[in-house]
C-alpha positions as CSV (number, residue, x, y, z in Angstrom):
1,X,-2.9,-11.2,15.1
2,X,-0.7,-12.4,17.8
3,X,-3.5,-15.3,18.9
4,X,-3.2,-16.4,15.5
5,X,0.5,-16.7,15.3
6,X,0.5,-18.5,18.5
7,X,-2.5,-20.8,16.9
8,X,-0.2,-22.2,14.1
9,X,2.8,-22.8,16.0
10,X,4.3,-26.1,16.5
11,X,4.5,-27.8,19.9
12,X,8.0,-27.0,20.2
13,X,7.6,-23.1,19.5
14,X,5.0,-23.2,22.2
15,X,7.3,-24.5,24.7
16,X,10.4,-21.9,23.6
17,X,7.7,-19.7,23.7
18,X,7.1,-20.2,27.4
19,X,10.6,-20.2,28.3
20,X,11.3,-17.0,26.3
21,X,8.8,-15.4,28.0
22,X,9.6,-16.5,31.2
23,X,13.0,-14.7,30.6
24,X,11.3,-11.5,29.5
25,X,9.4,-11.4,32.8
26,X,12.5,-11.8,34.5
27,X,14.3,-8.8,32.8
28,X,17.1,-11.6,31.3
29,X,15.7,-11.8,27.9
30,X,18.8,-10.9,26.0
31,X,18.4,-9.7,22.0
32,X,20.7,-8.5,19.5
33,X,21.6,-4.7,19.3
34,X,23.1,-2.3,17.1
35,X,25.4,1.1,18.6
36,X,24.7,4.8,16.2
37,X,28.1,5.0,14.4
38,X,28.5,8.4,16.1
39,X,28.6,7.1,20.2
40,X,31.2,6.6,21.9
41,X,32.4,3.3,22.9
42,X,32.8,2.3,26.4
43,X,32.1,-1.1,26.0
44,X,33.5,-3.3,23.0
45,X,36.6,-5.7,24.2
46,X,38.5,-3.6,21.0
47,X,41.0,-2.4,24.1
48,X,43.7,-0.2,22.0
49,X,41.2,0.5,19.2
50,X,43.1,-1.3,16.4
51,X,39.7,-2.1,14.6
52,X,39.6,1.5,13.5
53,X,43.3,1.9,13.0
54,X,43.6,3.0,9.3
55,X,47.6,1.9,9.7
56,X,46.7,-1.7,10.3
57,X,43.5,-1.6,7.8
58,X,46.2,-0.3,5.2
59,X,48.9,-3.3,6.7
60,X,46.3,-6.0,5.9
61,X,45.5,-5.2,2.4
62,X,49.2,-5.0,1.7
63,X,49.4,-8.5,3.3
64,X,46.9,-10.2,1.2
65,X,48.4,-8.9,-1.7
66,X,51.6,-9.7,-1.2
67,X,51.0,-13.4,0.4
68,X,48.4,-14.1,-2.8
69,X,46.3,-15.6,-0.6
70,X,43.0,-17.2,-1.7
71,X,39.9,-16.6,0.4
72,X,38.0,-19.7,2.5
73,X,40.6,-21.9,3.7
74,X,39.0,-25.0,2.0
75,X,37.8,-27.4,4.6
76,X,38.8,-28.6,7.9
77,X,42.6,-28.2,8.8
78,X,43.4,-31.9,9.1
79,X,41.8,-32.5,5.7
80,X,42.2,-29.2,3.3
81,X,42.1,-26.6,5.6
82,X,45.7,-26.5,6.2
83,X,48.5,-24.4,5.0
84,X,52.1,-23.5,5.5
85,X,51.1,-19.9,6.0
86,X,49.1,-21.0,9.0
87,X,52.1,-23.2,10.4
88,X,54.6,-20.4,10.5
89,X,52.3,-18.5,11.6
90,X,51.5,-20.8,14.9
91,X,55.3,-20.6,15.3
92,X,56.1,-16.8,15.5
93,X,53.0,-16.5,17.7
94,X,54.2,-19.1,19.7
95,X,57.9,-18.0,19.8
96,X,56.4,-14.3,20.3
97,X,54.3,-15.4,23.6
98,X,58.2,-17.8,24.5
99,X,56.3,-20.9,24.4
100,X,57.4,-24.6,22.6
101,X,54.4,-24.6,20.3
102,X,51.2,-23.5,19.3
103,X,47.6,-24.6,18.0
104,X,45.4,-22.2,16.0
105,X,41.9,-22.3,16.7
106,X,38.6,-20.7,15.1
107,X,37.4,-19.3,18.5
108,X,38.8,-19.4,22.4
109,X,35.7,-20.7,22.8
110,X,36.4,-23.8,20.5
111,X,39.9,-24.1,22.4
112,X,38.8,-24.0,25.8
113,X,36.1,-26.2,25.3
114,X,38.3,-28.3,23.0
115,X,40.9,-28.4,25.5
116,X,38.2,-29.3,28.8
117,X,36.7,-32.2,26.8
118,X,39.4,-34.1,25.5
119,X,42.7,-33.9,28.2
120,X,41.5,-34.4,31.5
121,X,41.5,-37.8,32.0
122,X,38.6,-40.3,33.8
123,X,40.5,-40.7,37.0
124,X,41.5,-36.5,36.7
125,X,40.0,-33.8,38.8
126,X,39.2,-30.1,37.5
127,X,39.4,-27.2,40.1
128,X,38.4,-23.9,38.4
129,X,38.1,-20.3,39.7
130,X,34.1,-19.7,40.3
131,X,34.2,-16.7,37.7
132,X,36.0,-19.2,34.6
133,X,34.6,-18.7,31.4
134,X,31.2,-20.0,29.7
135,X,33.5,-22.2,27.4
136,X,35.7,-24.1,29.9
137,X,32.1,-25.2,31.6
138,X,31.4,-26.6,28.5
139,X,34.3,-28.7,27.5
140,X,34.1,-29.6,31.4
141,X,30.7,-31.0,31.1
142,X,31.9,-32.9,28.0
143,X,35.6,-34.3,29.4
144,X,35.9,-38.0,30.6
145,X,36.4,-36.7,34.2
146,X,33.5,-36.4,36.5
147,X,35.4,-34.8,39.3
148,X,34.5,-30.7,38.5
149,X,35.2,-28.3,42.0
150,X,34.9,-24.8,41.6
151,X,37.0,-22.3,44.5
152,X,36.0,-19.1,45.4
153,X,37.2,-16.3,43.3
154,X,40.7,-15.4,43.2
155,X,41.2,-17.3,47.1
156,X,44.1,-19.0,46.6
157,X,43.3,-20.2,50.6
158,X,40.1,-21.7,49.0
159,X,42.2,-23.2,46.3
160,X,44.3,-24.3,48.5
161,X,41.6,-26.1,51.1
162,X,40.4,-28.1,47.8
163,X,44.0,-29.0,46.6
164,X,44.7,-30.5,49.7
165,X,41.4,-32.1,50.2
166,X,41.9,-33.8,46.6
167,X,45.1,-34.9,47.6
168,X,44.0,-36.6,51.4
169,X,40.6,-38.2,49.4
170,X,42.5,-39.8,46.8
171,X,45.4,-41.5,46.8
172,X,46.0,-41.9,42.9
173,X,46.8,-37.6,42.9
174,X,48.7,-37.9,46.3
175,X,50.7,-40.7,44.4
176,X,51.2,-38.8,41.2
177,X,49.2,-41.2,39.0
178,X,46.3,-38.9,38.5
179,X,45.8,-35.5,37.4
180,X,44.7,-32.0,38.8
181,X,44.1,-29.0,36.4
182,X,43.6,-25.8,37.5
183,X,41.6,-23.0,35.7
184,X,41.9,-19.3,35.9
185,X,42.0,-16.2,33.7
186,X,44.3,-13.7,33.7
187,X,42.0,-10.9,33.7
188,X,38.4,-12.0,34.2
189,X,36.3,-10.0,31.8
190,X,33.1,-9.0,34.6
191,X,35.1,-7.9,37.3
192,X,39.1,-6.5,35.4
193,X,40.6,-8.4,38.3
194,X,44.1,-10.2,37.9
195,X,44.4,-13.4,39.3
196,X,47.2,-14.0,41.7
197,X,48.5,-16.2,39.5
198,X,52.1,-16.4,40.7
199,X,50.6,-17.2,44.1
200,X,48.4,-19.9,42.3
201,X,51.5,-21.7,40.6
202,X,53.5,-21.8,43.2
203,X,50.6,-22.9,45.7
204,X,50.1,-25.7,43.4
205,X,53.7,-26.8,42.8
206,X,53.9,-27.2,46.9
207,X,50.7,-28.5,47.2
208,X,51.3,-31.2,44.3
209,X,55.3,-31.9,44.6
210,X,55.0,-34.9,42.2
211,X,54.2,-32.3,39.5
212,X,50.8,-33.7,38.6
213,X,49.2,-30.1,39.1
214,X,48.7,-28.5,36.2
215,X,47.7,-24.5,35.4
216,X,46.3,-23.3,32.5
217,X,45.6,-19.9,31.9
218,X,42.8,-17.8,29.8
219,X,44.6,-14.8,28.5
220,X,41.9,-13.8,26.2
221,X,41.7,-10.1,28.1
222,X,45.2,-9.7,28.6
223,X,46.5,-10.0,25.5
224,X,48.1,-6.6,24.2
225,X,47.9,-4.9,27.0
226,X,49.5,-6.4,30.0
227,X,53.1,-7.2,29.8
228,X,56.0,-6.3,27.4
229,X,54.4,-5.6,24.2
230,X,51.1,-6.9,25.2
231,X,53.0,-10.4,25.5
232,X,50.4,-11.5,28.8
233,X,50.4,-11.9,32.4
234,X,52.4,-15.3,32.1
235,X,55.4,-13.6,30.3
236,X,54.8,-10.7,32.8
237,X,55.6,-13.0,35.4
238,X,58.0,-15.2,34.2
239,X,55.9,-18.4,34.2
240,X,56.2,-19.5,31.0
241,X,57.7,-23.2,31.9
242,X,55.7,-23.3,35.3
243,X,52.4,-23.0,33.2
244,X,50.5,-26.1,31.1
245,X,48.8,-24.5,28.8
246,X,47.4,-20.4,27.9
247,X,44.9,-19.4,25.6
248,X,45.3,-15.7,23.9
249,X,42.6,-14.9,21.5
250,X,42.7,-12.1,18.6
251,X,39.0,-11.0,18.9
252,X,39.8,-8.3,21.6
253,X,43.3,-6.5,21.4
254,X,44.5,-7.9,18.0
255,X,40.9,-6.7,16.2
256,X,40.5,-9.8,14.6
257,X,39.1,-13.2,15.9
258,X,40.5,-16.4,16.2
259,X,42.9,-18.0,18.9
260,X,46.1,-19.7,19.9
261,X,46.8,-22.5,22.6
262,X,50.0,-22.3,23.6
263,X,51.4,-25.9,25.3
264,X,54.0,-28.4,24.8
265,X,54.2,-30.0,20.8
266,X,53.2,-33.0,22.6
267,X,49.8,-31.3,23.7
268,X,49.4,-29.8,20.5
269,X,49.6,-33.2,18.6
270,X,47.2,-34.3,21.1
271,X,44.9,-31.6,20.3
272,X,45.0,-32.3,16.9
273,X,44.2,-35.9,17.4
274,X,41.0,-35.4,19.9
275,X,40.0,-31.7,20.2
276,X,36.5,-32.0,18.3
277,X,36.2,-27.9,18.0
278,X,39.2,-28.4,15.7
279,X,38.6,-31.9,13.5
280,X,34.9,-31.2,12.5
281,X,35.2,-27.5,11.3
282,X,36.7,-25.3,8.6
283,X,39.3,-23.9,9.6
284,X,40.2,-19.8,9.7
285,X,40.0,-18.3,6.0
286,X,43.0,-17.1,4.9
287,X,41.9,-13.0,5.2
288,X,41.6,-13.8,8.8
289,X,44.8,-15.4,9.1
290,X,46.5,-12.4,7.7
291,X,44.6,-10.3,10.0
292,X,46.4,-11.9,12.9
293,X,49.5,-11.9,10.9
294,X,49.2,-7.8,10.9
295,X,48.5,-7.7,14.4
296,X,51.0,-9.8,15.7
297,X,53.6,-7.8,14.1
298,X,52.1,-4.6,15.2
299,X,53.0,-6.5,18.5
300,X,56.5,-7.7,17.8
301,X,57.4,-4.2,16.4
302,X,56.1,-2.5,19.5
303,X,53.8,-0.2,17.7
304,X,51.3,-1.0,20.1
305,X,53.4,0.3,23.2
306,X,52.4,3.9,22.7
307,X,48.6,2.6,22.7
308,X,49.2,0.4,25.8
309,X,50.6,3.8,27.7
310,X,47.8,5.9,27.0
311,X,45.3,3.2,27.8
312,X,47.0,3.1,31.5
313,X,47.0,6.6,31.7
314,X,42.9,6.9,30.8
315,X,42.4,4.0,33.6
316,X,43.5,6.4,36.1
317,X,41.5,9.0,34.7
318,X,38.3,7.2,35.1
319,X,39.7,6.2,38.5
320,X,40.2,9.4,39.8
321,X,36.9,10.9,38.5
322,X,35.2,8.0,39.8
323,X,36.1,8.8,43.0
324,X,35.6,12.8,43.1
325,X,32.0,11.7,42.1
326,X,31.4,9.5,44.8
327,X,33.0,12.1,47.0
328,X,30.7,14.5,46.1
329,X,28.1,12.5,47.6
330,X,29.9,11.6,50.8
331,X,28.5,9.1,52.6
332,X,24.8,9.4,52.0
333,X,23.3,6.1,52.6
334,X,20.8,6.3,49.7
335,X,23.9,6.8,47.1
336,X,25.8,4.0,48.4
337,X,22.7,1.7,47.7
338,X,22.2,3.3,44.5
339,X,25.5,2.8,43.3
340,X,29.2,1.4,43.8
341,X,32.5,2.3,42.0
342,X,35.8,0.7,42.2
343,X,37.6,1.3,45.4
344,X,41.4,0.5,43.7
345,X,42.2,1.3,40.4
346,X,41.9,-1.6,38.6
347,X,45.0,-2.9,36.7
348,X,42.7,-3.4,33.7
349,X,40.3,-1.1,31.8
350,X,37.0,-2.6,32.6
351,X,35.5,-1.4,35.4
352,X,32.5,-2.7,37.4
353,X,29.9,-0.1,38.4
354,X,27.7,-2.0,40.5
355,X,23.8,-1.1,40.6
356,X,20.7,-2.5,41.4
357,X,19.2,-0.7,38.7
358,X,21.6,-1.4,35.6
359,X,19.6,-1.2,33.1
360,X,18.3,2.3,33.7
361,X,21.7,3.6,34.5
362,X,23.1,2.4,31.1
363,X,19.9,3.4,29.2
364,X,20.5,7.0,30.4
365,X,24.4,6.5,29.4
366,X,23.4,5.4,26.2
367,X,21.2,8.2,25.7
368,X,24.0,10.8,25.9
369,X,26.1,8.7,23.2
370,X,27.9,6.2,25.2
371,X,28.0,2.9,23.9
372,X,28.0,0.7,27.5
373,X,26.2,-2.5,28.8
374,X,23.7,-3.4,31.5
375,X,25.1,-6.7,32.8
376,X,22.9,-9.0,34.8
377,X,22.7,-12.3,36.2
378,X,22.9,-15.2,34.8
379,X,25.9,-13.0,33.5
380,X,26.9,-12.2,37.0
381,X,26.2,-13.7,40.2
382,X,23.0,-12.2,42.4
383,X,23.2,-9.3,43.8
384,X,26.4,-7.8,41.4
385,X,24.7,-6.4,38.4
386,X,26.5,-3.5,36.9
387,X,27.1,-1.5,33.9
388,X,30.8,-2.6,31.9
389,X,32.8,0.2,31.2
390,X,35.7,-0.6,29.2
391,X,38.1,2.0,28.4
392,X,40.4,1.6,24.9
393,X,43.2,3.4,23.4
394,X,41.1,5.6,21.3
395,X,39.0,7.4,24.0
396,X,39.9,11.0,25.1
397,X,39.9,12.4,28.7
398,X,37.1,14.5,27.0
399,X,34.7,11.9,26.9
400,X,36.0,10.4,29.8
401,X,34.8,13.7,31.9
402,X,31.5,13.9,29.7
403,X,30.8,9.9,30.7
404,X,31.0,10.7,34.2
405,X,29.3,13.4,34.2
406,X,26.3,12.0,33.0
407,X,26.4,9.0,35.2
408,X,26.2,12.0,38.0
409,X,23.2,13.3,36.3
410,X,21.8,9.9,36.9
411,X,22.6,9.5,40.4
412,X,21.0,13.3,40.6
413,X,17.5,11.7,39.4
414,X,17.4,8.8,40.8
415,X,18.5,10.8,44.3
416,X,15.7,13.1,43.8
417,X,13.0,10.8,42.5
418,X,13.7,9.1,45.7
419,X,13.2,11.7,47.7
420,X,9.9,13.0,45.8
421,X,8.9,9.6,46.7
422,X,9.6,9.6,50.4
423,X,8.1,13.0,50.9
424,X,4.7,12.0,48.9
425,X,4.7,8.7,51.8
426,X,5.2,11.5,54.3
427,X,2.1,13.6,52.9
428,X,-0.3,10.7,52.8
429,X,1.1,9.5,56.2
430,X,0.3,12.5,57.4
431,X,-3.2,12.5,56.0
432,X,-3.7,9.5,57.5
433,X,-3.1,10.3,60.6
434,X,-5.7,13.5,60.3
């Protein structure tokens, strides 16, 4: 049957085929999955659980019937897709996260990729933290500038070297007549790491004194849970008017999707007038706009506070069990190859729990009835795969203990299939020797 199938296909199926193949012999071949309603999440970016909160459920169907809103939005925003709903609501976001202005888009990816493409100039360089987002490479590999340099991650030394090295090579950026952008996230989605991003911003302010340095910031997994009601790491900080441009999304914390740049209203008209992600599309329906309407004033009400709290306190849970586990092991040389847990609590709720054999360990998790993910490179870079674990609002300590606890019984197997192995090469070596 299959010989058949592959008789009748087109060239072009034969050659996606191949490469689809090649992928599955590689262990990368990635498909589509479904979780059982019943396990327990450890993995979604739904960080305080809002996507099953029957407050905010209840929130947005009063919303929609009060606003009278219609459904589809009606076409592209600069044609018929535009609406006064969707321009106040640009304005309390944007007043919420104390910036100037804001531009809604349908995705972070649009806006990042919107924003790479079309503001960097010919004669402008890009420097971007080695772990930046899929999207930003995208509108990068579009934009008019051909002068991309990645630094290693989170080294503001490395970004330093290159910011200096841009500035001594060309004399357009040490004169202020060109451009540098610099890209980071607050929280990078892999790894739960911050990025130093004070140091960052004031590194390139020194660096570049004719204020041609500009920082943007991805706050897609900060948003909601770091800072004063979930306001971001830039508001955390205080670098609100030493930063270009931030991105916050609504498809993690808020339970909804969408985005928001948040820049200057000159950069917003901009935007308007050359980010392709936002001319050529239809804009957000209106049910999703009132979705981040709900949210948002979850936020500015400080219901999500309590949720924030907890979430912190169930980071150090994991943390600490994390470490008894590993303890119980001491330092057995076969368990540290096997597998490697955080050595600080991270100030996020991902954590990396590096293995060379991801896919098992999270198959065995997923068997108990936790919902996490094997992670692998391209994903990640060589030698880092992982399972995710991503802690939200609505977990327990309970499951919590019961999670770790079967990540233990893994270690137990693989520890003692390992050791069935080894004594089975010490048998036949032993044979052989008779």
């Amino acid at each position: 049957m299959r010989d058949e199938i592959l008789a009748h296909q087109l060239p072009i199926e034969k050659s996606l085929r191949q490469l689809l193949d090649r992928r599955r012999a590689q262990s990368t071949l990635r498909k589509l999955t479904t979780s059982p309603a019943q396990a327990v999440d450890f993995s979604s970016n739904d960080f305080l659980s809002l996507s099953t909160s029957s407050i905010l459920h209840a929130a947005f169907l009063r919303e929609l019937g009060n606003s009278k809103l219609g459904l589809g939005s009606g076409g592209s925003r600069l044609l018929d897709g535009n609406s006064s709903y969707a321009e106040d609501l640009e304005r309390d976001i944007a007043a919420f996260h104390r910036a100037p202005a804001g531009l809604l888009f349908n995705s972070g990816f649009d806006a990042n990729s919107g924003f790479f493409a079309c503001v960097p100039q010919p004669n402008d360089i890009v420097i971007y933290d080695e772990y930046i987002h899929a999207s930003v490479h995208d509108g990068m590999r579009l934009s008019r500038t051909r002068q991309r340099l990645s630094f290693a991650h989170n080294s503001v030394a490395d970004l330093k070297s290159l910011l200096e090295e841009c500035k001594r090579n060309n004399g357009q950026i040490e004169g202020g007549q060109s451009h540098v952008f610099v890209a980071v996230e607050a929280i990078y989605s892999m790894d739960g790491d911050l990025a130093p991003l004070k140091a960052i911003v004031e590194l390139v302010e020194t660096v570049l004194p004719r204020k041609n340095g500009y920082v943007i910031v991805d706050e897609a997994h900060s948003t909601g849970v770091i800072g004063q009601y979930g306001r971001g790491l830039v508001c955390e900080l205080g670098l609100e008017d030493k930063v270009f441009a931030r991105l916050h999304t609504f498809g993690k914390s808020l339970a909804c999707n969408g985005a928001i740049l948040l820049c200057s209203p000159l950069l917003r008209q901009y935007l308007i007038n050359y980010a392709r992600p936002l001319i050529y599309t239809t804009f957000l329906s209106y049910p999703a706009l009132a979705a981040i309407r709900v949210s948002y004033t979850f936020f500015q009400q400080g219901s999500t506070e309590p949720l924030a709290l907890h979430l912190k306190m169930l980071v150090r849970t994991l943390f600490n069990q994390l470490q008894t586990l590993m303890t119980k092991y001491g330092s057995q040389n076969a368990t540290a190859a096997l597998i490697s847990v955080p050595s600080k609590c991270p100030q996020s709720s991902i954590f990396a729990i590096l293995t060379p054999q991801p896919r098992s360990l999270a198959k065995h998790c997923q068997d108990g009835g936790f919902v996490v993910r094997a992670v692998v490179p391209p994903t990640v870079p060589v030698g880092s795969s992982r399972i995710r674990v991503c802690l939200h609002a609505g977990n327990t300590t309970e499951q919590i203990r019961k999670l770790v606890e079967r990540i233990d019984d893994w270690i137990s197997l693989q520890l003692g299939q390992q050791e069935a192995e080894n004594n089975g090469l010490g048998i036949w070596a032993e044979k052989a020797r008779l």
